[in-house]
C-alpha positions as CSV (number, residue, x, y, z in Angstrom):
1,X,110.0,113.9,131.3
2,X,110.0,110.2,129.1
3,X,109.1,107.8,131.9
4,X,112.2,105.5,133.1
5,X,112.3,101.9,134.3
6,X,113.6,101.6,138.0
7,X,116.3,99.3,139.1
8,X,117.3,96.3,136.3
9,X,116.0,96.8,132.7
10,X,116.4,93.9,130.1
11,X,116.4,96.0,126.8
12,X,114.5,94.2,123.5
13,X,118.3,94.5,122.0
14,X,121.1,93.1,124.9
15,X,123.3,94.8,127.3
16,X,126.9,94.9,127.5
17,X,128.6,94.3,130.9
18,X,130.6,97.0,132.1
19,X,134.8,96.3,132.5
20,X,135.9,96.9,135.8
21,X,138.0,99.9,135.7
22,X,138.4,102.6,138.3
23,X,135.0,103.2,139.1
24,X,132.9,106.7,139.2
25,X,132.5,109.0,142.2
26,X,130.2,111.8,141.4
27,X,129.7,114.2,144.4
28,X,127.2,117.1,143.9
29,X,126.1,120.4,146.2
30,X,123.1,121.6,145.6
31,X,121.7,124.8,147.5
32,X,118.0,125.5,147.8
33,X,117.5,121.3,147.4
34,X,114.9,120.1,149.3
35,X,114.9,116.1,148.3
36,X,116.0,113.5,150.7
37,X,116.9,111.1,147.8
38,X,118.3,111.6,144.4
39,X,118.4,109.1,141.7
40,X,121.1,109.2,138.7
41,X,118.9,108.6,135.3
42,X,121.0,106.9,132.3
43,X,119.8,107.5,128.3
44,X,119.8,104.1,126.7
45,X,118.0,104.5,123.3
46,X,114.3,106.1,123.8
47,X,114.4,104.2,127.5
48,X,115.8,106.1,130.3
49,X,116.4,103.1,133.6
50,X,117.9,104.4,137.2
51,X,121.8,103.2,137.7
52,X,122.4,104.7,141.0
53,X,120.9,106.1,144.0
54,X,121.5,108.8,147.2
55,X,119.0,107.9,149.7
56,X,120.1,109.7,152.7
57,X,120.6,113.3,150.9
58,X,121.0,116.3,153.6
59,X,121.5,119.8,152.8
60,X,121.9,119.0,148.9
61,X,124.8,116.9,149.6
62,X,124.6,113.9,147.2
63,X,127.1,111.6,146.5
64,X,126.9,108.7,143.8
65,X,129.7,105.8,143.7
66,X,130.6,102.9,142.4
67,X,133.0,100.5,141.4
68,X,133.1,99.6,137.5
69,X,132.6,103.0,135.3
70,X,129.7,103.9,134.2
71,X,128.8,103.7,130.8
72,X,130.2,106.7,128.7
73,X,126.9,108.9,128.3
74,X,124.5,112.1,129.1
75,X,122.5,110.9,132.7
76,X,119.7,113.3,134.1
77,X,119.4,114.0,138.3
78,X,116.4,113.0,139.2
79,X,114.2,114.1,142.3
80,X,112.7,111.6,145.3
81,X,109.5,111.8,143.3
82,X,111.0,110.9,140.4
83,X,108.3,112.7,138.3
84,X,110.9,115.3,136.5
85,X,114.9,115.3,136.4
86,X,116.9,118.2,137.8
87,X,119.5,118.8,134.6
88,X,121.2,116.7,132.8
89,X,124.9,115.7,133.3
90,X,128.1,114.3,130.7
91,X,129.9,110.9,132.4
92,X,133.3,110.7,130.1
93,X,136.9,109.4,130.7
94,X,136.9,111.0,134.2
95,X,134.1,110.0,135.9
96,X,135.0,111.7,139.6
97,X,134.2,114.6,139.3
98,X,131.8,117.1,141.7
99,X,129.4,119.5,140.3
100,X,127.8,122.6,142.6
101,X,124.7,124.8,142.2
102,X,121.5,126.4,143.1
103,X,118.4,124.6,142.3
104,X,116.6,128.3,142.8
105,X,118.4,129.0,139.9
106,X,120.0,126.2,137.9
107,X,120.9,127.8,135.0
108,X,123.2,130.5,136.4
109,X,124.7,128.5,139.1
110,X,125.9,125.0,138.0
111,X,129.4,124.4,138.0
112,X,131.4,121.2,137.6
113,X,134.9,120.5,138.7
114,X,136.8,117.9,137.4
115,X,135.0,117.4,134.0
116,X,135.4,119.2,131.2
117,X,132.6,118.2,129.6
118,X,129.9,119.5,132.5
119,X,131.8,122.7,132.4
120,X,131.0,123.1,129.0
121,X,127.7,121.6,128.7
122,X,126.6,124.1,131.9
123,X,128.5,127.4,130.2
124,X,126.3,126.6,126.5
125,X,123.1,126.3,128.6
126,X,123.7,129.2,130.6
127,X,124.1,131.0,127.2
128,X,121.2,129.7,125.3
129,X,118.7,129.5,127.9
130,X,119.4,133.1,128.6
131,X,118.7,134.2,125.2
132,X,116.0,132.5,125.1
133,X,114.3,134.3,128.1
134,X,115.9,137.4,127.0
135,X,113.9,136.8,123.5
136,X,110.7,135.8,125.6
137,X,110.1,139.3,126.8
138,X,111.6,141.3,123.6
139,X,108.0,139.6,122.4
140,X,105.9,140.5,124.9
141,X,107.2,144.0,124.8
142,X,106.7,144.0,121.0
143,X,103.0,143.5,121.6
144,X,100.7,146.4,121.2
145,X,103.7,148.2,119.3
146,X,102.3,150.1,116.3
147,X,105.8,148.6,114.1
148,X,105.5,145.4,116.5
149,X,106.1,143.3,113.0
150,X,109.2,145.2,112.0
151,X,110.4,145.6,115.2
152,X,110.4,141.9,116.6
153,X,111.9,141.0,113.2
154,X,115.0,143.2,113.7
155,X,115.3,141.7,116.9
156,X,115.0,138.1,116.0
157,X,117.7,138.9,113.5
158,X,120.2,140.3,116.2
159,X,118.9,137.4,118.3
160,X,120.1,135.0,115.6
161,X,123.3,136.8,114.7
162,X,124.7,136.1,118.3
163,X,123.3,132.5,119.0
164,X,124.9,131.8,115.7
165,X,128.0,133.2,116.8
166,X,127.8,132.0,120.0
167,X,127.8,128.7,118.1
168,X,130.0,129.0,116.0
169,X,132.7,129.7,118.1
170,X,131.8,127.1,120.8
171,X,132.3,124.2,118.0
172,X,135.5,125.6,116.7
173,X,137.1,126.0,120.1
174,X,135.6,122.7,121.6
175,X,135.9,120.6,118.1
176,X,136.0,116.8,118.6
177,X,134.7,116.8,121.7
178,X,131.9,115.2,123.5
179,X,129.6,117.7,124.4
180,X,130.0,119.2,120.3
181,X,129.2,115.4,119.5
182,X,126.2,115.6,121.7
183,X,124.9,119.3,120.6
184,X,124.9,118.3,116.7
185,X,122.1,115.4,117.2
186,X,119.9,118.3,118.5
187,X,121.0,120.6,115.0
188,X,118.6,120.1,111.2
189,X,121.0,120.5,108.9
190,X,119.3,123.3,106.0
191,X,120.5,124.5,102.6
192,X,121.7,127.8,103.6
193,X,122.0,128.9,99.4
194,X,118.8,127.3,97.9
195,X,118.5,128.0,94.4
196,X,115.6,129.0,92.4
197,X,112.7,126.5,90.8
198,X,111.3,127.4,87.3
199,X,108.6,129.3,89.3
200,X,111.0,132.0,90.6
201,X,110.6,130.0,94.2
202,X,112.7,128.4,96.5
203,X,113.7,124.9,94.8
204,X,111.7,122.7,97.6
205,X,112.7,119.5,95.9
206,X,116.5,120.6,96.6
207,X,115.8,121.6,99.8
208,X,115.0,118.0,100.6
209,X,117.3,116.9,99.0
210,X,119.9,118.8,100.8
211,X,118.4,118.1,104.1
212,X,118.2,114.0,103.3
213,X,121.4,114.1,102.6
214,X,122.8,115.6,105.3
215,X,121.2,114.5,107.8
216,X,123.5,113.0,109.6
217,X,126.1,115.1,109.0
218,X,128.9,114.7,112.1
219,X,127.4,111.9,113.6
220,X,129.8,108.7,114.6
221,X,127.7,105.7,114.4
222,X,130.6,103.8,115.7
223,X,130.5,105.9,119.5
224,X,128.8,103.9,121.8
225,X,128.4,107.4,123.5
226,X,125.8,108.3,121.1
227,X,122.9,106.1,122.2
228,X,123.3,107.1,125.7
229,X,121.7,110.5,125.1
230,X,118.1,111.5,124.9
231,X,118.1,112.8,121.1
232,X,119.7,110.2,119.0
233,X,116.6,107.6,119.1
234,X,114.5,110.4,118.1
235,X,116.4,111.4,115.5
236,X,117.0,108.1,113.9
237,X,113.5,107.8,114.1
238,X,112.0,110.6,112.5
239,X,114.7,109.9,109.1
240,X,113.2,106.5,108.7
241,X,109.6,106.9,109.3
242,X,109.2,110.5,108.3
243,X,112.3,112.2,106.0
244,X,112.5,109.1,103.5
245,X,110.1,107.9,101.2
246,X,108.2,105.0,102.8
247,X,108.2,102.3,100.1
248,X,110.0,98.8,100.9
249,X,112.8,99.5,98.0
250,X,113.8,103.2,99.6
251,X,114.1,101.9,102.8
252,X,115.8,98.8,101.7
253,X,118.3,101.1,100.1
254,X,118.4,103.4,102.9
255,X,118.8,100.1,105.5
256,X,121.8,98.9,103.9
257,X,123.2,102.9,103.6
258,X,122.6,103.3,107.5
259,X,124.3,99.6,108.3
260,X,127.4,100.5,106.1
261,X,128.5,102.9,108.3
262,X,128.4,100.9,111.5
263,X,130.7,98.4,112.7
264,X,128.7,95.3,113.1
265,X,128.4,94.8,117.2
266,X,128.1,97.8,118.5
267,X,125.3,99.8,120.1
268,X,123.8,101.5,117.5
269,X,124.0,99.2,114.9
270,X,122.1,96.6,117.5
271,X,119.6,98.9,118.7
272,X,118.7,100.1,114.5
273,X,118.9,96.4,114.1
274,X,116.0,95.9,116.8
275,X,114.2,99.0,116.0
276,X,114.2,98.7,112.4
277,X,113.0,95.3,112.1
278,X,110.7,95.4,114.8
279,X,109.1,98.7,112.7
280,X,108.6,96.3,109.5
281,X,107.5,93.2,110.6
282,X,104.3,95.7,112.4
283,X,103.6,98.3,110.3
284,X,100.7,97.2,108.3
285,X,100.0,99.9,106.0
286,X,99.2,99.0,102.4
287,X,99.1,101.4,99.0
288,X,99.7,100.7,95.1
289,X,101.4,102.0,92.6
290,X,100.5,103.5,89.6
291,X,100.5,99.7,87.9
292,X,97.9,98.7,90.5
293,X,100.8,96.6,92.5
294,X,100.3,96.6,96.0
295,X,103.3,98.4,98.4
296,X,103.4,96.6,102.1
297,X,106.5,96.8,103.9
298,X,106.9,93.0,104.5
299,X,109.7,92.9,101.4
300,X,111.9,95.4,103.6
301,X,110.9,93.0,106.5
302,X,112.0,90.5,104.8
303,X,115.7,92.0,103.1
304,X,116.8,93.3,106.6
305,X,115.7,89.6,108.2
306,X,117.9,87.7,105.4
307,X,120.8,90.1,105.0
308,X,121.0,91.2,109.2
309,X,119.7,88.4,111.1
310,X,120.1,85.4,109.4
311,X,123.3,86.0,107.8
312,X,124.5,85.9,110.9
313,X,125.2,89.8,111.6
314,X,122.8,89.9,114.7
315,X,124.5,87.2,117.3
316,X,123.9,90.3,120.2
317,X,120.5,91.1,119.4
318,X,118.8,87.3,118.9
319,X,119.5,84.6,120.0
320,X,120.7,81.0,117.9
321,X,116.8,79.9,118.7
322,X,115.0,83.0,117.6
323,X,117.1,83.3,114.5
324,X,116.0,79.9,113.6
325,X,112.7,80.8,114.6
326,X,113.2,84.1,112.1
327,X,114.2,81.6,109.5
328,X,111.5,79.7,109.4
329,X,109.0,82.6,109.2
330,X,111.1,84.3,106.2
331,X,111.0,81.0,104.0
332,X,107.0,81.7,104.3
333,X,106.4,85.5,103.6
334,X,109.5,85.3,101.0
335,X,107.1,83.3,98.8
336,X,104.3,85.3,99.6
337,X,105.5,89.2,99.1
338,X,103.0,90.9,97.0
339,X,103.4,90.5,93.1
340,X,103.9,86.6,93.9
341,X,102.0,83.7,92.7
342,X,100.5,81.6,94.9
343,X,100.9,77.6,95.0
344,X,98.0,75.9,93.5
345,X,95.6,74.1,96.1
346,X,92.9,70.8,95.4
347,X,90.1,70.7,97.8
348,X,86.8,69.0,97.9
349,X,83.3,71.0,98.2
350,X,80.2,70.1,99.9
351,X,79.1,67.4,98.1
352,X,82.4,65.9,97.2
353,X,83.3,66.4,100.6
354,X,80.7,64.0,101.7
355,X,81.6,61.4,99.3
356,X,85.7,61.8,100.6
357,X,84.2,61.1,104.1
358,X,82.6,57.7,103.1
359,X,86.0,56.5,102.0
360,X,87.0,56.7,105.7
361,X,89.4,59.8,105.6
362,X,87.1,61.3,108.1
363,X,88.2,58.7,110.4
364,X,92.0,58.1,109.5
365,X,94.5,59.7,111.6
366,X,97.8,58.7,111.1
367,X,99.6,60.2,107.7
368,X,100.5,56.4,106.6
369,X,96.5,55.1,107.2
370,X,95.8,58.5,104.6
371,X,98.1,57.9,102.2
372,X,97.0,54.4,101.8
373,X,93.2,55.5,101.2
374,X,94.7,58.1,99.1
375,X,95.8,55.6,96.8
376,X,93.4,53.3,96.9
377,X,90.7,55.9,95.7
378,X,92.7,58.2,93.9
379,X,90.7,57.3,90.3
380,X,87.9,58.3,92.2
381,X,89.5,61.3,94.1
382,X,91.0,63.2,90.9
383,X,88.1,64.3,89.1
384,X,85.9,65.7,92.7
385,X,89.1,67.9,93.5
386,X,88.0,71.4,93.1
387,X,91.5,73.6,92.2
388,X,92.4,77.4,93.2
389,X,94.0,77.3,89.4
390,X,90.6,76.6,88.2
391,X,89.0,79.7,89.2
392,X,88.3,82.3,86.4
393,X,88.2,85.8,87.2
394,X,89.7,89.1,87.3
395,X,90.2,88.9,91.1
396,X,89.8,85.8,93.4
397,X,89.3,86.5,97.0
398,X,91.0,83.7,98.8
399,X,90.1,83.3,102.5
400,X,91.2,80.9,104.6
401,X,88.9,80.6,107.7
402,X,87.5,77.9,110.3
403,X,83.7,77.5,111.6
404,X,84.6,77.4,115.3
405,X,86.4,80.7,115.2
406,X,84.1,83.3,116.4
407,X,85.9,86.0,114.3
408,X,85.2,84.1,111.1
409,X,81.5,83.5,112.1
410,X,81.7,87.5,112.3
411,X,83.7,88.3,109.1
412,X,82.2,85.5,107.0
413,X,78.8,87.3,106.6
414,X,80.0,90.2,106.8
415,X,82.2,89.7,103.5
416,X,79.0,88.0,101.8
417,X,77.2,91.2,102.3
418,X,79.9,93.7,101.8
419,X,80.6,91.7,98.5
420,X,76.7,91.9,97.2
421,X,78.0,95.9,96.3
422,X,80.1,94.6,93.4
423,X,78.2,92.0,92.1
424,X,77.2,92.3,88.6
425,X,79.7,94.6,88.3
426,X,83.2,93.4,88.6
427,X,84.6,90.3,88.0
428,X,85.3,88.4,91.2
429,X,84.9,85.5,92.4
430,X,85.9,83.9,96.3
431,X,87.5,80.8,96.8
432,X,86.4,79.9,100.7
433,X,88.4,77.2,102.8
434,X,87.4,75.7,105.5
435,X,90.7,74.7,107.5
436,X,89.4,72.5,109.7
437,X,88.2,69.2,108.3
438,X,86.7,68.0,111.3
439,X,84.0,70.5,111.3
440,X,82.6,69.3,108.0
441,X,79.0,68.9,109.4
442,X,78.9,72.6,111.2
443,X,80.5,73.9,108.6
444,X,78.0,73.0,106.1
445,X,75.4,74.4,107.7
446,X,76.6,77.5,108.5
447,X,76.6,77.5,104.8
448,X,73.4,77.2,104.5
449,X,72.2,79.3,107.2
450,X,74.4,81.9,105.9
451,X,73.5,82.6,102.3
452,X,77.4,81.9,101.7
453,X,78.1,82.7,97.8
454,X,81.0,81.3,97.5
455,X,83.0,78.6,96.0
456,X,83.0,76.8,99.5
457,X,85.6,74.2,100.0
458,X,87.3,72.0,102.8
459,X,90.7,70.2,103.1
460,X,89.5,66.9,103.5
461,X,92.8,65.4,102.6
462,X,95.5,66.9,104.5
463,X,98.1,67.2,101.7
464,X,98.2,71.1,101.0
465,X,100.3,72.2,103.9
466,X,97.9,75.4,104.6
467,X,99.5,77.0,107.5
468,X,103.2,77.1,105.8
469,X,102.5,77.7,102.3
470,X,99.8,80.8,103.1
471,X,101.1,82.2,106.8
472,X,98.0,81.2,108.5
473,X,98.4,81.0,112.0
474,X,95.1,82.8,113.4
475,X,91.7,82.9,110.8
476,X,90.4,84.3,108.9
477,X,93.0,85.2,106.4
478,X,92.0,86.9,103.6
479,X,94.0,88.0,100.3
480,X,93.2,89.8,96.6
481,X,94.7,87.3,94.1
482,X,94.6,88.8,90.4
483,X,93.5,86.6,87.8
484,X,97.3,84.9,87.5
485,X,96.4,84.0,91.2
486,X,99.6,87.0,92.1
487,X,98.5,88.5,95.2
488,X,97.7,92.3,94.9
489,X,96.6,92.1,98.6
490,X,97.0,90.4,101.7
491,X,95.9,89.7,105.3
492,X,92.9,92.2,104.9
493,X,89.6,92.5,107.2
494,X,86.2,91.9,105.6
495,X,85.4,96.0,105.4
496,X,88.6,96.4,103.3
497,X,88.3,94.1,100.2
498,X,85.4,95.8,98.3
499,X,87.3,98.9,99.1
500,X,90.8,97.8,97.8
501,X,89.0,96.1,94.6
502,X,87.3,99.2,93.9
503,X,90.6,101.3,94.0
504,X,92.6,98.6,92.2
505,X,89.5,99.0,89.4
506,X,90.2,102.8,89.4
507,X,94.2,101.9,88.9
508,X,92.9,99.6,85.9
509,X,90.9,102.4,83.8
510,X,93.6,104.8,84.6
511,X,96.4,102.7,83.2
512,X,94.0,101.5,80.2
């Protein structure tokens, strides 16, 4: 069983407060039960969190109660131990109700009076579960048959034939109800008439097509039910990272599809709100195309932030303070999405830098004591500026990193060395800042000591606006800029770039 939070659970989306109604009162009788306690289990998205409690259970007798109803939902009976749940119960419009059984045998002997919705939900299990066993041991009594092939197919097929029936007629008698509602998140939705490819086979690509679209066939996005079972997470899950195509324009597409069929505000449309943006902003993987553009998922990050969140269509998931906090962080990665172009920077190098420090700016600390040197020198500042723009290469490898971090003292080498592969080779050439103008002295000889080939500068004037303009909030940040200075990568570790220049070479000849 999922592991469940005991007593209060703040969820990463909200929670509603119930409306006091009539309350719930559900009594169960449970032969052959040997627990002193019992613990009712609710479904809230993939989290399961106790509501209620029986701690003086005798003879199976368990009784849970409580004033306000219960959130409409599946629930699981869960043991003193609270290692596995019992079986798993519907709480509906009626929520007094008593259910009776044997927990020597479960499946034959739970019945529920006063809901319609147990008495259904135990009647389809006793069914299927049957069959199931019933199946089990037509297959071990198939092995060591001679015709053990044809005779376990022509049992699977009479096994099918009444399941399906079984089925069939279970969700046209019982149609609109909970427990059908419930049943079809657990159903994949196949072509049953798949036409033939060019090759005589199965079409496959119509078979996905046909299973995309269907997906989620009968499902009410709108029933707050829904998310209080222990499928629909899963489900919802498995379309969006495994069915769809994972590129940021599919899923934008498929984003806005899922939203326009729930009513902003309700649980599902929060919790996919959460999830789904959550999923973006950390999944990390990178690929290109065929053009050699690089594919991150930050631009559906970024769509589902703008259109969801900051519109204004997620006031019960974030708050007014983290949406502004959102904000901000989208008006730096919008300008920064792969395929853009970079701002322009001037810094100074090493021996510029030491000239810059003479002036005094090594010394100034307020913004008005820097502008005033800044104009004071700046016929002497302008030609020493050393310019991102002015780089001339195929690829520039732009890292952003500071001599105190211990990371960067790590990385730094390590992207010297790794970078010695392509020399000669490939046009390349790294633009190194150092972000921390204070360190001038260290970071000049670590330098030195370091063999660093690279155009190494320093912000000596404060005017570029680093962090904002480039997202650096933890160094060293590294990206692939092309020789417009567009990034074709981003936020990369020192093993990666030779790798990713050497695949984006391989795009190149390909495409020429």
């Amino acid at each position: 069983m999922k592991k469940f939070i005991l007593g209060s659970l703040v969820l990463f989306i909200f929670s509603f407060s119930s409306k006091a109604q009539s309350g719930y009162d559900i009594k169960l009788n449970l032969k052959s039960c040997t627990d002193t306690s019992m613990y009712l289990v609710k479904y809230y998205w993939n989290v399961q969190y106790i509501v209620d409690s029986c701690k003086k259970v005798k003879n199976g007798k368990i009784q849970f109660k409580g004033k306000t109803d219960l959130d409409k939902g599946v629930y699981a009976l869960v043991g003193q131990n609270k290692s596995s749940y019992y079986f798993q119960l519907f709480v509906n419009d009626g929520q007094k109700f008593t259910i009776t059984g044997d927990l020597a045998d479960v499946v034959n002997t739970l019945k529920a009076e006063g809901s319609k919705e147990n008495e259904l939900g135990f009647s389809y299990m006793k069914f299927m579960t049957n069959k199931s066993r019933e199946f089990a041991k037509i297959v071990e009594e198939s092995k060591g048959k001679k015709d053990s092939l044809a005779f376990l197919t022509e049992r699977q097929k009479t096994f099918s034939d009444e399941t399906t029936k079984f089925e069939n007629d279970f969700n046209a008698k019982n149609k609109g109800s909970f427990i059908c509602d419930f049943l079809n998140l657990t159903k994949e939705k196949y072509p049953t008439d798949i036409p033939k490819a060019k090759n005589g086979r199965p079409d496959s690509v119509y078979q996905y097509y046909y299973y995309k679209s269907h997906y989620f066939d009968g499902i009410n996005f709108n029933d707050n039910r829904i998310i209080h079972t222990p499928f629909f997470a899963d489900k919802a899950k498995k379309y969006f990272e495994t069915v769809i195509i994972q590129h940021p324009d599919t899923l934008i597409q498929e984003v806005d599809k899922f939203f326009a069929r729930c009513n902003e505000g309700t649980l599902i449309y929060n919790a996919m709100l959460g999830y789904l943006t959550h999923s973006f902003e950390n999944n990390k993987t990178m690929s290109f195309d065929n053009k050699g553009n690089t594919i991150t998922f930050e631009k559906a990050f970024v769509h589902i932030c703008d259109k969801y969140i900051i519109s204004g269509k997620a006031k019960d998931v974030y708050s007014e303070e983290t949406v502004v906090k959102i904000k901000e962080k989208m008006d730096i990665l919008r300008n920064l999405l792969p395929g853009a172009k970079v701002p322009d920077i001037s810094m100074f190098d090493t021996i510029s830098g030491k000239a810059v420090r003479k002036m005094g700016f090594d010394t100034a600390k307020t913004s008005t004591s820097i502008s005033n040197l800044y104009s004071k020198n700046i016929d002497k500042l302008v030609p020493m500026y050393t310019n991102l723009y002015q780089v001339k290469a195929k690829y520039t490898v732009l890292v952003f990193w500071a001599e105190d971090c211990g990371h960067c003292q790590t990385e730094m080498p390590k992207l010297n060395e790794n970078l010695k592969e392509l020399k000669g080779k490939v046009d390349y050439k790294v633009f190194a800042v150092q972000t921390k103008a204070d360190l001038f002295e260290k970071w000049c000889k670590f330098i030195v000591d370091k063999k660093l080939d690279f155009i190494n500068v320093y912000e000596a004037i404060p005017f570029n606006n680093l962090r904002e303009k480039f997202d650096i909030f933890a160094t060293p940040v590294i990206y692939i800029l092309d020789s417009d200075k567009r990034i074709k990568a981003k936020k990369l570790g020192a093993e990666q770039v030779v790798e990713i220049i050497k695949i984006m070479e391989e795009v190149d000849k390909k495409k020429g």
